[in-house]
N, C-alpha and C positions, 0 to 999 in steps of 0.2 A: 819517351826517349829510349831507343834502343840502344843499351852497351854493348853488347855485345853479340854480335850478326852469327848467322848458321855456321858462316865459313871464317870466326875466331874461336881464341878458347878460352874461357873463365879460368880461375882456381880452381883446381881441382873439389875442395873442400863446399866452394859456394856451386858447382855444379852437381855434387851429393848433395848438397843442401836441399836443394831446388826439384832432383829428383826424389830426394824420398818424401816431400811433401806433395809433389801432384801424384807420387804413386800409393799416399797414405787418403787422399780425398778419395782415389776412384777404387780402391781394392774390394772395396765393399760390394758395390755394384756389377766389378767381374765375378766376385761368388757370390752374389745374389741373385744373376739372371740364371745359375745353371741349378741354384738350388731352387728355386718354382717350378722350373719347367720338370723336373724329376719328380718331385714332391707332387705335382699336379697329376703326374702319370701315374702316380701309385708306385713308383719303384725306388723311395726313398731307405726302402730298410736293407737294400743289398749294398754292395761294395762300389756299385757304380756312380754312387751318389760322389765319392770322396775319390773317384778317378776324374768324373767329369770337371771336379772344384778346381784338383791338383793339373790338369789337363789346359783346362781356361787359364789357370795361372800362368802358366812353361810358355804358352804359345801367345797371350798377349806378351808377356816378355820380349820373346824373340822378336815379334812383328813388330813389337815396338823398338828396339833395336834396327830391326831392315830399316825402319821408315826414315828411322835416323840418318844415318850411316851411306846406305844406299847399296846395291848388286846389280852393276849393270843398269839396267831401266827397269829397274824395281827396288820401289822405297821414292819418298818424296825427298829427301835431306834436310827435313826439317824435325823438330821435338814434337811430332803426334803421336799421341797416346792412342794406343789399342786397345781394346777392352769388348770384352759379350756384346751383342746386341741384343735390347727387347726387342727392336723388332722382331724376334724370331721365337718370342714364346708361343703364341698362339699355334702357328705350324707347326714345331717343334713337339707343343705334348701332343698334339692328333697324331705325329709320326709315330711317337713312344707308343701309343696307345694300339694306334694300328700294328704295328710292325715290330716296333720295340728296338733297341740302339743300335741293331743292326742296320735296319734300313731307314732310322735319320741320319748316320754316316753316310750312308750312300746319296740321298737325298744333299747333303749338304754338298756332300765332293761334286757331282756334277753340277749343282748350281754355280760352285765357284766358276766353274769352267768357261761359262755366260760373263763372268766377270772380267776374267781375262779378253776376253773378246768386245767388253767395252771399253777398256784399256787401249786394246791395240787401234781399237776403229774408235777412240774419242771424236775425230774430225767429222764425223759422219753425222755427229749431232748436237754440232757443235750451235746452230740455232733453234737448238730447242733447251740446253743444258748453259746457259747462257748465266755471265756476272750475275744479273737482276734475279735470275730464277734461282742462284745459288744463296744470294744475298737475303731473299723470301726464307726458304729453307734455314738457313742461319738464326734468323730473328723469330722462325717459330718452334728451332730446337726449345729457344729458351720457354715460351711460352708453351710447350709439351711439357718441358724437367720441371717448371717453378711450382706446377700442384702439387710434384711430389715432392719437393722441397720443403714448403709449408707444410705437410704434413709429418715431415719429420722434424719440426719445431718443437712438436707436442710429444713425441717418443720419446719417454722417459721411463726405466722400472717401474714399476707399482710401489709405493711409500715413498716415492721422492717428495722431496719437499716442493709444493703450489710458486715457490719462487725461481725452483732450482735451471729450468729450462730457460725461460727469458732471461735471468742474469748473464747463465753463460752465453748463449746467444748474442746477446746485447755486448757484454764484454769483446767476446770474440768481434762482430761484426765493428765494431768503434776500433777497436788497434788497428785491424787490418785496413779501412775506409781512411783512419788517421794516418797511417801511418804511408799510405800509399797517395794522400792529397799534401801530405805537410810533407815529408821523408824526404833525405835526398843520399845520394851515393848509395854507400853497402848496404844502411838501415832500410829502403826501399826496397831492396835487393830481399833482405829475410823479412820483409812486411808479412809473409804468406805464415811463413813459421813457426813467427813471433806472435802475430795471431788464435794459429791453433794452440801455442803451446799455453798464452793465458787464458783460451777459454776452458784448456783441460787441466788447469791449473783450478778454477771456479768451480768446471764440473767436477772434479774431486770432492771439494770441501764439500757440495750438498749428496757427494755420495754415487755421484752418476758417472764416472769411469768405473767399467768391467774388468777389478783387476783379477776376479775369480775367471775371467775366460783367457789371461795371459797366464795364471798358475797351471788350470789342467791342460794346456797346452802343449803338444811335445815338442822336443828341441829338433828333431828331424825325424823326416818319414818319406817314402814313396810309396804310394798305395800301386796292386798290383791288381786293377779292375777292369781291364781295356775291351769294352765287349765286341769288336772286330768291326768288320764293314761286310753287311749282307748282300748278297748276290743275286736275290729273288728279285725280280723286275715285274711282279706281280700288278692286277689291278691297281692296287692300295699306291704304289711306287706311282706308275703312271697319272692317277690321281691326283697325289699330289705335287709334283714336280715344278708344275704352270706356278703354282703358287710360292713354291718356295724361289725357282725362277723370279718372279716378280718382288718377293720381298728383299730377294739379294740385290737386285738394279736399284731398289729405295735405296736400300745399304748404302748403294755403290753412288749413288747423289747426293746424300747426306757428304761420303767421301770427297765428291768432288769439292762441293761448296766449304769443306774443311779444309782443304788444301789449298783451297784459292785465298780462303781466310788470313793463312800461316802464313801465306806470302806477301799477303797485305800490311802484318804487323812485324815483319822480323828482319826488316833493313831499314837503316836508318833515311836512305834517300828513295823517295819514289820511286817504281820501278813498276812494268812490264806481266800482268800473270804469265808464267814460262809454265804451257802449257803440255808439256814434255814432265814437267815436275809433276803437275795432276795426273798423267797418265802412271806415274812413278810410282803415287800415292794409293790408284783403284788395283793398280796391279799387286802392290804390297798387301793390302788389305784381300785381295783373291787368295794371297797365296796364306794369310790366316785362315783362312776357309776352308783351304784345300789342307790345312794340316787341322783343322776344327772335327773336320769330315773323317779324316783317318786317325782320329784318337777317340769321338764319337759323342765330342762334344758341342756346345753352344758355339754358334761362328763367331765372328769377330767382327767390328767397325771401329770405325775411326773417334775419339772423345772429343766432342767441342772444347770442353775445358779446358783443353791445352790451348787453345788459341790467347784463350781470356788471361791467362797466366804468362803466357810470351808477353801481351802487350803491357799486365801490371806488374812484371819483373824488371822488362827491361831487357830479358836473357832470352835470346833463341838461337842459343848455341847447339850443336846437336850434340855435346856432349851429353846435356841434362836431360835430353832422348835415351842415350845409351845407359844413362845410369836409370831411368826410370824401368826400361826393361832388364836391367839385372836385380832389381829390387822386386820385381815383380819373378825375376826366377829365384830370387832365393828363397821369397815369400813362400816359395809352391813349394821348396825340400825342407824349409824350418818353418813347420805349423805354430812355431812360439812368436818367429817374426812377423806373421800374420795376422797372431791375433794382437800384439800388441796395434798395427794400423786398425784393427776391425773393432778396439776396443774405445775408440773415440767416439764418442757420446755423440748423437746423431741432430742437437738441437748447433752444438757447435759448426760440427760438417756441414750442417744445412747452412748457419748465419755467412760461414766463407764464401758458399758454392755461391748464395745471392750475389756477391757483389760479381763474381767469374759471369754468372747468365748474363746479370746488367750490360757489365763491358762489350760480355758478346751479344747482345742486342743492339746496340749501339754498333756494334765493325759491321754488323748485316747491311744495317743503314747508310754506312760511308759503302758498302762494298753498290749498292744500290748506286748512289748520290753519283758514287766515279764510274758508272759504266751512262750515263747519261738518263735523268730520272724526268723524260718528255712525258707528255700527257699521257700518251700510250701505254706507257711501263706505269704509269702510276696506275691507271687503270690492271693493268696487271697485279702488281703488287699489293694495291690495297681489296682486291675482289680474293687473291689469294687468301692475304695475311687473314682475313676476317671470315673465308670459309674454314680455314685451318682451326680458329679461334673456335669457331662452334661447333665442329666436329670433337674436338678434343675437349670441350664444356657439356656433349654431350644434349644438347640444344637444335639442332638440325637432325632432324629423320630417325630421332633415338630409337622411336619403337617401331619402325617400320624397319630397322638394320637388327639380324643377331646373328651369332654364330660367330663363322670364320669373317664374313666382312663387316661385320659390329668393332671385334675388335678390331680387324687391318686399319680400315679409316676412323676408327674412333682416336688414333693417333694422327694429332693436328699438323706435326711435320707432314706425313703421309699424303693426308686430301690437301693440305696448303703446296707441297713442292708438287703433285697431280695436276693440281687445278691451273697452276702457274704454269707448268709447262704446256698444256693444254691451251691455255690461251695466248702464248708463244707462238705455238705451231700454228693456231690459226689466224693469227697475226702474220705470220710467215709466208700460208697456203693464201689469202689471200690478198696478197702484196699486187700492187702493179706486176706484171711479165716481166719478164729478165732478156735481155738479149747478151751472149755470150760469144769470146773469141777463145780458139785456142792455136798457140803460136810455141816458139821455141826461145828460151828465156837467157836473149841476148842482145846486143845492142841494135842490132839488126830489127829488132822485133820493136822500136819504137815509130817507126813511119805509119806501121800496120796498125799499132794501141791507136795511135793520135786520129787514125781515117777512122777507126772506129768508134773511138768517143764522137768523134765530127759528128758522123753520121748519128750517132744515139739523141746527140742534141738538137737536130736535122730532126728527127722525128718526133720529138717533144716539142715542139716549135719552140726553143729557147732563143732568145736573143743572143747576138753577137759576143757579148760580155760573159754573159753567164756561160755560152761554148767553146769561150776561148780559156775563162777561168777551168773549167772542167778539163780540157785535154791538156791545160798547164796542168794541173793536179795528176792525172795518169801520169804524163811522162814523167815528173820528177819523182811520184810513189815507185815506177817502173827501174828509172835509174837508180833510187835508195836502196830497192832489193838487190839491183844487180852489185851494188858495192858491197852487201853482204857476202853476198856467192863467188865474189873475187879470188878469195884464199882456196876455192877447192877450181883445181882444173879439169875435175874427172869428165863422166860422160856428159853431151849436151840434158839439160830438163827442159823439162816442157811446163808452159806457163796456161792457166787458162784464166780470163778475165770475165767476168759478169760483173753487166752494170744494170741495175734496175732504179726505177721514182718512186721515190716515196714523200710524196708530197709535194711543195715544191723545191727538194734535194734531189741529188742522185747520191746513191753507193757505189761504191766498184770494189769490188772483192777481188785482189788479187790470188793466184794461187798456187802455189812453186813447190816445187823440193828445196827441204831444210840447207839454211845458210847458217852462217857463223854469228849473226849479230842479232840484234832485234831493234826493228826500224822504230819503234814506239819510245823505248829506253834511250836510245841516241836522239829521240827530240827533245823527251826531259830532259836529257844533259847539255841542251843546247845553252838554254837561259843560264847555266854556270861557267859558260865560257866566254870569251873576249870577244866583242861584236866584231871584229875581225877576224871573218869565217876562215876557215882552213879549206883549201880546193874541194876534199873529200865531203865537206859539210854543205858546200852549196847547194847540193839536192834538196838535202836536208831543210835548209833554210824557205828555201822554196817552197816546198810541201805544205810545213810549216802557214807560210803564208796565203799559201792557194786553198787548202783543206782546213776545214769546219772541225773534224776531228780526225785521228787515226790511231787504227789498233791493229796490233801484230800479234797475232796467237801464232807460236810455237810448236808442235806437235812431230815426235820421232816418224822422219820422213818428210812431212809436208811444213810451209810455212804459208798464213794465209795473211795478208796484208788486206783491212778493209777499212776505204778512206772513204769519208761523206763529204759532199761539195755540195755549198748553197747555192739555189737557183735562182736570184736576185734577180729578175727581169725577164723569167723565164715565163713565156704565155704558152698553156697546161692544154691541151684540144681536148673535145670531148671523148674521140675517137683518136689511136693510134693506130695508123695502120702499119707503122713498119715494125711491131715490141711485136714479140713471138718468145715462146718457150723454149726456155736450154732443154 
């Protein structure tokens, strides 16, 4: 049950609440990936160690704040959390090694650039980067994080007490599981907090809170270690560029399918992915990269865990956004407010973070289930999910893989959102033909859609029924977009329509410049209103009735409306000879 939607505002006090708990679970992690990748290079004993920390910290702040809040068409407007990526250890110490912090700035900043450029062109791959293939992605972050979860079960001092780890673990994970299945109102609300605060109440008594790392801690600092951005374009640069290239487009999927996530659990009534929002969220996340790059540190991505946490709050207000990113810049100038989140005993952190992976295990599955889970996508999803699974178990081709691609795909997200898409595409590449109109997107232009559905089902030898069903479905998809685009009277747009079989369905993929509404959202909202349609909703109703399903992706610029219509008595020929390629 969501109280409280992006675009309301909590208490002030319950949305500090809120943020300094998810920015106390993941702090860890943003100065953990940049403290390996240096340590790994051998350059842990100069000052660049504790610029890259202080660096990682400022800048997921910030970004985490844009993604809040939003600049333009950048930031999603929702609470995702920003923080390092591992994806990027592996590349990262080769840069170090080769080049040294010069030229992994450089390395970093032009990859972002790739980044902005799938932002802008999200529409272009848009069936390959698909709900199903984000929803894969989603369900295998968790089965990536949860070994290293489990293994910080057992991360205890040396002379802790054999009990000290599973009590507070235990403790911890029962308030928070309790307190989020029984709870109702505000106590629901601080389930997360109230949580950690008993299991570092337990892990005191057997001695396992570091309060010796909150005493030599200082009260404030800015380290002055910023090792610039190199200008050598040398072999070693060219080399590796492909690769960090590629490891920033995983980044930038991981992204998407986080964003699509946030929007699935952060309003209280169904709604639409507003795909303009994902575009919001990869370009926010570019522009961490692009400041990652020019300070010379670890890039940035999006945390799943913020998803898990909207849905077992209740809160996806983007205040608890903007306070996570100022908790995370204050973190970086008072090293003492840092170690107090870094001093939470890591058996407790782990017992939380389980129930967060679970939840988001589960939204991958509904993200799945609501994009239409037919045999096809099952075959997708389940060939995915379980290549992922044994890449990252290390089970599939372990010693035939080492080096740079042992690790790349030894990460199960990786090869599971690869293989997923992968078999998308050729799910896609070999689809029946498409045959395609393009026309000018106005009332005028419904004579021309209807000859040409005629004719599409003229060539499928469809029966009567099923070809009158189909060019009902165009016209009334055709007039629902035109009711969006009502309120702008600027220049004429151009429309173009492809409709291809699949099976015995058609699709017809509308395709317009962006309007005001989103035809998908106004169906949902149909069923809450009075069966006494309003003139403007007749379309509506229609569509409804003639179409099997319909989905409206959004995207800054274009809108694409793609409606499937069953082919109920439709007889399939071996041969078409009128389907040809757009």
């Amino acid at each position: 049950m969501i109280r409280y939607q992006p675009d309301e505002s909590p208490p002030a006090p319950l949305a500090l609440g809120l943020g300094f708990q998810q920015a106390a679970l993941c702090i860890a992690g943003i100065v953990l990936t940049p403290l390996i990748v240096i340590r790994a290079a051998g350059l842990a004993e100069d000052g660049y160690l504790v610029w890259a920390v202080f660096a990682a910290l400022a800048i997921s702040g910030l970004t985490t704040i844009l993604q809040a809040r939003r600049l333009g068409p950048v930031g999603a407007g929702y609470p995702l959390l920003m923080g390092t990526s591992g994806a990027f250890i592996a590349v990262s110490v080769t840069a170090l090694v080769e080049g040294g912090p010069g030229m992994l700035a450089t390395l970093i900043f032009v990859s972002a650039l790739f980044q902005f450029l799938l932002a802008a062109r999200l529409s272009w791959v848009r069936r390959v980067i698909t709900p199903t293939v984000a929803g894969t992605v989603i369900m295998l972050i968790a089965v990536t994080v949860m070994p290293i979860i489990f293994d910080m079960l057992a991360d205890v001092p040396e002379g802790t007490s054999p009990a000290g780890a599973p009590v507070s673990a235990a403790v911890t994970l029962a308030v928070v599981a309790g307190l989020a299945l029984r709870a109702s109102g505000a106590m629901r609300l601080w389930a997360p907090v109230v949580g950690l605060v008993a299991g570092c109440a337990v892990s005191s008594f057997f001695g396992m809170y570091d309060v010796d790392r909150v005493l030599a801690a200082d009260w404030i600092g800015m380290p002055l270690g910023w090792p610039g951005v190199g200008l050598h374009f040398g072999p070693e640069f060219w080399a590796l560029l492909p690769a960090f290239v590629f490891v920033t487009l995983i980044g930038a999927i991981e992204t998407v399918g986080d964003s699509m996530g946030v929007q699935t659990v952060a309003w209280r009534k169904p709604r639409a992915i507003d795909f303009r929002e994902v575009q919001g969220a990869v370009a926010a996340d570019g522009v961490g990269n692009l400041l990652s790059g020019l300070a010379g540190t670890v890039p940035n991505t999006t945390y799943s865990s913020s998803i898990a946490i909207t849905e077992l709050t209740g809160v996806a207000a983007r205040s608890v956004g903007v306070w996570i990113g100022v908790v995370f810049i204050v973190a970086a100038f008072l090293p003492k407010a840092a170690a107090v989140l870094l001093a939470i005993p890591a058996p407790v952190a782990a017992a939380y973070i389980t129930v967060l992976l679970a939840m988001l295990f589960v939204l991958g599955m509904r993200m799945i289930v609501r994009d239409g889970a037919d045999a096809r996508k099952a075959v997708i999803v389940g060939v995915s999910f379980w290549v992922g699974v044994g890449f990252q178990n290390q089970v599939i081709f372990a010693d035939q893989l080492g080096g740079f691609w042992g690790t790349l795909l030894g990460n199960g997200m990786t090869t599971g959102g690869l293989t997923a898409m992968v078999l998308t595409g050729f799910l896609n590449f070999t689809s029946r033909r498409s045959r395609r109109v393009r026309t000018r997107l106005d009332a005028d232009a419904v004579p021309q859609v209807v000859a040409f559905l005629r004719t599409f089902a003229e060539g499928r030898r469809w029966a009567d029924e099923a070809a009158d069903r189909l060019c009902a479905a165009g016209e009334e998809a055709l007039h629902s977009l035109l009711a969006q685009h009502d309120s702008d009277k600027g220049s004429p747009r151009d429309l173009l329509l492809t409709a291809r079989s699949d099976g015995h369905d058609a699709e017809l993929e509308f395709v317009a410049a962006t309007g005001g509404g989103n035809v998908e959202d106004n169906l949902l909202l149909l069923s809450e209103r009075p069966e006494q349609p309003e003139p403007h909703e007749l379309s509506l109703r229609l569509l409804r009735h003639y179409a099997s399903s319909v989905h409206h992706q959004q995207y800054h610029g274009t809108d694409i409306v793609t409606v499937r219509v069953g082919g109920r008595g439709a007889v399939l020929p071996e041969d078409d000879p009128i389907a040809e390629d757009g």
